[in-house]
N, C-alpha and C positions, 0 to 999 in steps of 0.2 A: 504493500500500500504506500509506503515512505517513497520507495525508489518510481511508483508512476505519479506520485506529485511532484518529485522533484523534477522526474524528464516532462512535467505539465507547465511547472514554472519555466525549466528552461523552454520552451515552444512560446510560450505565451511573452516571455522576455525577448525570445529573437523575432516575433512578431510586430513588440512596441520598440523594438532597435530600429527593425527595417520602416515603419511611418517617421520617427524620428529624422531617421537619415537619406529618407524621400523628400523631406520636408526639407530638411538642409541643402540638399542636392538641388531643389527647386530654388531654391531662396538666392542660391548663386546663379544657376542658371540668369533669372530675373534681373540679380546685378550686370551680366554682361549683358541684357537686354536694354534695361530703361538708363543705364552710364553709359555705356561704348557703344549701342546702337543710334536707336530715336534721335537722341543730341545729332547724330551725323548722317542719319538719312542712309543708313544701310538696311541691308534685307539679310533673312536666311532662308532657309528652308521650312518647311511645313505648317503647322497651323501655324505657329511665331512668325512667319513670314506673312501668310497670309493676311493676317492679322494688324500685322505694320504697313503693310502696301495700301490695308484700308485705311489707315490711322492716316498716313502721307497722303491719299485722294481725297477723305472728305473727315477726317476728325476726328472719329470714331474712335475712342478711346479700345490700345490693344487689350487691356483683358477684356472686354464682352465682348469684340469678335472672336478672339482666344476661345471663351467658355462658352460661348454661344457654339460655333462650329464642332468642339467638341463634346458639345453634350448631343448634336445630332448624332455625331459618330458611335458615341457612346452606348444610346438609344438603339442601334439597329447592330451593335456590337454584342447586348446581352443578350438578344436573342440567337444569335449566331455563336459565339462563342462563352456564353453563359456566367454568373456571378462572378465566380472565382477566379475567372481571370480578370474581370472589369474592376473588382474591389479598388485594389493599390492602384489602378489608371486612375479611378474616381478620384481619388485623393489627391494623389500628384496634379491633377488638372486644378484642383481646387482650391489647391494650394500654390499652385500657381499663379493663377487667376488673383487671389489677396497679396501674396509680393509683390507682384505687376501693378496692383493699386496702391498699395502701401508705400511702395519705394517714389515712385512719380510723385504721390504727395507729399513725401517729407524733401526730396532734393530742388523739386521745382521750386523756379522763382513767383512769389508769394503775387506780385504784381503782374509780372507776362504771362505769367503759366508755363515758358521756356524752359525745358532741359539745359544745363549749364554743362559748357564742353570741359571735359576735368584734364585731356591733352590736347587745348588749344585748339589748333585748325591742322592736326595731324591727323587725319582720316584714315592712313592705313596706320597707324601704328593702335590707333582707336580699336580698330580692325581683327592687329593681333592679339591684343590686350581683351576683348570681348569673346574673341574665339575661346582663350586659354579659360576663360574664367567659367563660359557654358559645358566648355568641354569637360571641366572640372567635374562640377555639378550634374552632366548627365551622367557621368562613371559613379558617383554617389547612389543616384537610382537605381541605374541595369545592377549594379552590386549587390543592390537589396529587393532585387524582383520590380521593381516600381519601374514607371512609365510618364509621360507625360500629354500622352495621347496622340491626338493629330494623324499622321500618316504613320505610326506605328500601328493603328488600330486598324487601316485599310489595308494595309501590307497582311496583316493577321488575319483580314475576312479573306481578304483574296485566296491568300494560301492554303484557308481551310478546302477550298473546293478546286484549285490550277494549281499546279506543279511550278511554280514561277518565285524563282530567288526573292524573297523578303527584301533584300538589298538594291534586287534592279527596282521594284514598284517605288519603293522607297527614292531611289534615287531620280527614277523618272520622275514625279511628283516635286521632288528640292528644284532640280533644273527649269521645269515649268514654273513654278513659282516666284523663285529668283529672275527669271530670265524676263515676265511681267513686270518686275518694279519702272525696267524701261519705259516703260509708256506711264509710268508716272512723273518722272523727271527726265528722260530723254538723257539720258549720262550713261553711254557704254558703260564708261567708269567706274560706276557704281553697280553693274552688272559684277561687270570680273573682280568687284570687292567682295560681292556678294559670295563668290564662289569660291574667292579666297575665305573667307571666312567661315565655308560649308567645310571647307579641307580641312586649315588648320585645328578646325574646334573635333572632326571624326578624328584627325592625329592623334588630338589629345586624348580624345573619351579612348580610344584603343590604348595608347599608352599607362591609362591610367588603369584601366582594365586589368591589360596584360600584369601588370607592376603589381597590382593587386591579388593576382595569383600566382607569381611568381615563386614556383620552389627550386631547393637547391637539394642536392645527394651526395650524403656522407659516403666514403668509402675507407671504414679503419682497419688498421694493421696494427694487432697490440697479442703481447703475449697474456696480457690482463682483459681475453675479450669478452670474457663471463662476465667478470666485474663491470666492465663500461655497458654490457647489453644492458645488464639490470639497472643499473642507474639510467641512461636511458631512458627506458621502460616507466622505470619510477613517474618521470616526468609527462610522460603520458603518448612518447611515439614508438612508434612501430622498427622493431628491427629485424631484418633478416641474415640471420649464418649461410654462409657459403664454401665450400671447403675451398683450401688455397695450398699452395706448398712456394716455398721458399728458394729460389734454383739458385744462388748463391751459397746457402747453407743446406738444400739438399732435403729441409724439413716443414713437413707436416704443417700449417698454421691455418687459424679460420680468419676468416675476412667478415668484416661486419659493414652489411650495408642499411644504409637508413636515408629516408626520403623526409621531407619539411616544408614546410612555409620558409622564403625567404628569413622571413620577422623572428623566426623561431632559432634562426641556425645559430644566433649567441649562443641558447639556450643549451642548445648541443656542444657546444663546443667547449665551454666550462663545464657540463658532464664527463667530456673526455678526459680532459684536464684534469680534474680532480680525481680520478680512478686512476689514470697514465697520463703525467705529464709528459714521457716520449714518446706517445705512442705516434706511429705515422699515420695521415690520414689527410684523403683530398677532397675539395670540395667543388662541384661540377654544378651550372645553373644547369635547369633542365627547361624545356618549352614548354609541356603539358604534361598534367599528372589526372589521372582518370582513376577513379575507386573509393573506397570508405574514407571519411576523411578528407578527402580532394574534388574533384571537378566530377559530375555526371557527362558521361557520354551524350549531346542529346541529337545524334540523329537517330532518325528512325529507320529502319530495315522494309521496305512494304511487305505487304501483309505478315507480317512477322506474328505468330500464335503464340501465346503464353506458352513458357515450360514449365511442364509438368515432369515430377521425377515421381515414378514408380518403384515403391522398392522390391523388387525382384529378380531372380534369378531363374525364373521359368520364363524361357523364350515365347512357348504358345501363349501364354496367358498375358504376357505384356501382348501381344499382338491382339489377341484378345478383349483387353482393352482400350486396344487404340481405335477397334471399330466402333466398342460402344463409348467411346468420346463423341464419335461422329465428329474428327476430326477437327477437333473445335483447338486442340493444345499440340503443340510441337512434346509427344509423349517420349519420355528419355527414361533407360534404366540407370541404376548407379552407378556401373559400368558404363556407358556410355560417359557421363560426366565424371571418370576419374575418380570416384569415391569406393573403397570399400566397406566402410562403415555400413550398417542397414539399419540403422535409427533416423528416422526421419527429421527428428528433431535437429539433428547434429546438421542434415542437410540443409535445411531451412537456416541455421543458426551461421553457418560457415558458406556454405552454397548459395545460397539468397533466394533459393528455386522455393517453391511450393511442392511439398512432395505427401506420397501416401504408402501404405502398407496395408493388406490385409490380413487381421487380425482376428481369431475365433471368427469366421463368417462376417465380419463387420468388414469398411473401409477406415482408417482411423487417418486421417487429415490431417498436417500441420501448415497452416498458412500464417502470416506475419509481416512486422518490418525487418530489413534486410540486420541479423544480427543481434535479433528479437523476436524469440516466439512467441505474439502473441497469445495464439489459438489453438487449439485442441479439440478435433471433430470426430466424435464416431458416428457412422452415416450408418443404421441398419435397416432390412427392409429390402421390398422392391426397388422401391426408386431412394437407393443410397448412389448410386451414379448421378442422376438427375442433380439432388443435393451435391457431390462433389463439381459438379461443372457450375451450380450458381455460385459458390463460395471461392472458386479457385478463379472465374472467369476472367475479375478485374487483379 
């Protein structure tokens, strides 16, 4: 009972991080909008753009065009791709929409209503300076699932139903957008600012992304490599033994390798330290880390079928139940995935599969999160099939 309120608190604490730090994300985006934009009569891309082009033609203050356009999209967004994705868009928008007001009315002048240029009559440096600052603030969002709507939301209806890059829709749309400010002010100029400004500010939000998940990989050589795995450990990462031999000395030695967050790799390193201060050991950036702990994979595979692990050792009868699946799961013995264990639990727990066994006449089920079993099903009966295919489905 202790240990699911605690993983309740923590869920529910990285759910009030992640609005927190949408909200912040937004709040900068906003500054490089109503500073280094507006004052200088530059565009970007998507609703923000859109939005501004109206502001520049006839006045229209950008957050209601802003909130206005995206609560259309928004609208025909939950029916299509349903709450749970639209939640953290809602807010982001919304929260936007109150910085975008806020900020114009604490900086503007009390008398003109004019945006005041904070670099002079430097329009591309305005330029740089506004990209860096959105660029920022969007890598704050995508960080924490958050969105700010606009042409993210179109790119995401699109895709639900056409096979078409998120990135081209997306970009078709900034191009178009930008590329209309011309016929507001008739300034190339301010076009190819425009587009500088779509660049430098995607540089950044990747940069700050990337930076953001950046791990590095231990690889130690210690005659002390018991001691440092455990310490390690202690600390809460993962290490893998490897055997190793020595061709200068001709002997036996293990290799200890260990993956990290950049941010953490101090943390590793005074572990080492403190167990072996000689010990040898190098440290490699890596590009991508996919697994418990690190990055989800998220392409998808088409039609890819749930796996199911059967635990058995009888060939007909796995076969057997692959007909009365009705095809519905990619059905795998234990053998097939490399296990020989026949505890289903152990597979669910270390495998991440959903698996079964039968058991006195019964089917007995474990399904869960990756690393945690949940659940424990005995399905008896006629239709104990039926019941395994609606619990195992999603």
């Amino acid at each position: 009972m202790r240990r699911h309120l605690i993983i309740d608190f923590r869920d529910a604490w990285a759910e009030v991080r992640d609005f927190l730090m949408i909200a912040l994300g937004t709040a900068l985006y906003c500054t490089g909008v109503v500073v280094f934009m507006l004052p200088y009569g530059l565009t970007t891309g998507g609703v923000s753009g859109l939005a501004m082009i109206t502001f520049y033609s006839t006045g229209i203050p950008v957050q209601f065009t802003y909130f206005s356009v995206n609560i259309l999209f928004l609208l025909a967004a939950v029916k299509v791709l349903g709450w749970r994705f639209c939640i953290k868009t809602i807010f982001g928008v919304s929260a936007a929409t109150f910085w975008l007001w806020l900020f114009q009315l604490v900086i503007q002048n009390p008398v003109t209503h004019q945006l005041p240029r904070i670099v002079g009559d430097e329009m591309f440096m305005a330029c740089v300076l506004g990209s860096i600052i959105e660029g920022i603030g969007l890598s704050f969002c995508f960080l924490h699932n958050g969105s700010m709507g606009g042409t993210d939301i179109i790119a995401a209806m699109v895709n639900k139903f056409r096979d078409v890059s998120l990135g081209h829709i997306m970009m078709a749309c900034d191009v178009v957008i930008i590329s209309s400010c011309y016929f507001v002010f008739h300034d190339w100029q301010r076009v190819i600012f425009g587009f500088v400004f779509l660049i430098l500010s995607s540089i950044t939000l990747d940069y700050c992304v990337r930076r953001q998940h950046q791990s590095v990989e231990f690889k130690i050589f210690s005659r002390n490599h018991a001691g440092i795995a455990q310490e390690i450990t202690r600390h809460g990462y993962g290490v893998t033994v490897l055997e190793g031999k020595g061709w200068w000395t001709q002997t036996e030695r293990k290799v200890l390798v260990c993956v990290v967050r950049e941010r953490h790799a101090k943390e590793v390193m005074c572990a080492i330290k403190k167990v072996d201060p000689y010990a040898f050991f190098s440290v490699t950036n890596v590009q991508s880390v996919y697994g418990e702990g690190f990055d989800t994979v998220k392409a998808h595979l088409k039609n890819q079928k749930p796996i199911l692990i059967f635990v058995t050792e009888d060939a007909a009868r796995l076969e057997h139940m692959h007909k009365l699946l009705d095809a519905r799961f990619d059905l795998r013995s234990t053998e097939d995935i490399g296990c020989s264990v026949k505890d289903p639990r152990y597979i669910k727990r270390l495998y991440a599969f959903n698996a079964f066994i039968e058991e006195d006449g019964a089917l007995v089920a474990v399904t869960g999160q990756y690393n945690n079993v949940e659940q424990e099903h005995r399905l008896e009966g006629a239709d104990a099939v039926k019941q395994l295919i609606e619990i195992c489905a999603h």
